[in-house]
N, C-alpha and C positions, 0 to 999 in steps of 0.2 A: 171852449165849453161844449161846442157841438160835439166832437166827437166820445168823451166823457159819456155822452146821454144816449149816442147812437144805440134805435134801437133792434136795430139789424144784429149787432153784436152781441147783445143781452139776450135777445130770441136764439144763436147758436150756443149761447151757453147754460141758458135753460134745456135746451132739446139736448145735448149733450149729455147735464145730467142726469137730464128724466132719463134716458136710454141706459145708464150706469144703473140706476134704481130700478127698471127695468129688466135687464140681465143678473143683477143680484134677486130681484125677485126668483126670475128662472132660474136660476142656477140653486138657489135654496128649496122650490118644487123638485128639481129632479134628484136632489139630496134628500131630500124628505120622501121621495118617491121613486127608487132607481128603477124601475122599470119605465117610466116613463123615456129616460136616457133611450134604454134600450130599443125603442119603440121610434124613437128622434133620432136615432142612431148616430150620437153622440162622438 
């Protein structure tokens, strides 16, 4: 049951896919904005 609950493991995969929602963010700014790209030198 312990490891089920571990929350060591639930915390890497939250941060995970915050990071995923995070670079779709970005990647949707610099599509909405290509100069930005250019500027991040993409």
């Amino acid at each position: 049951m312990q490891e089920q609950t571990d929350p060591q493991t639930e915390s890497e995969e939250t941060d995970s896919q915050q990071q995923q929602a995070d670079m779709q963010r970005l990647v949707k700014e610099i599509e909405a904005h290509p100069e930005i790209g250019r500027l991040m030198q993409i």
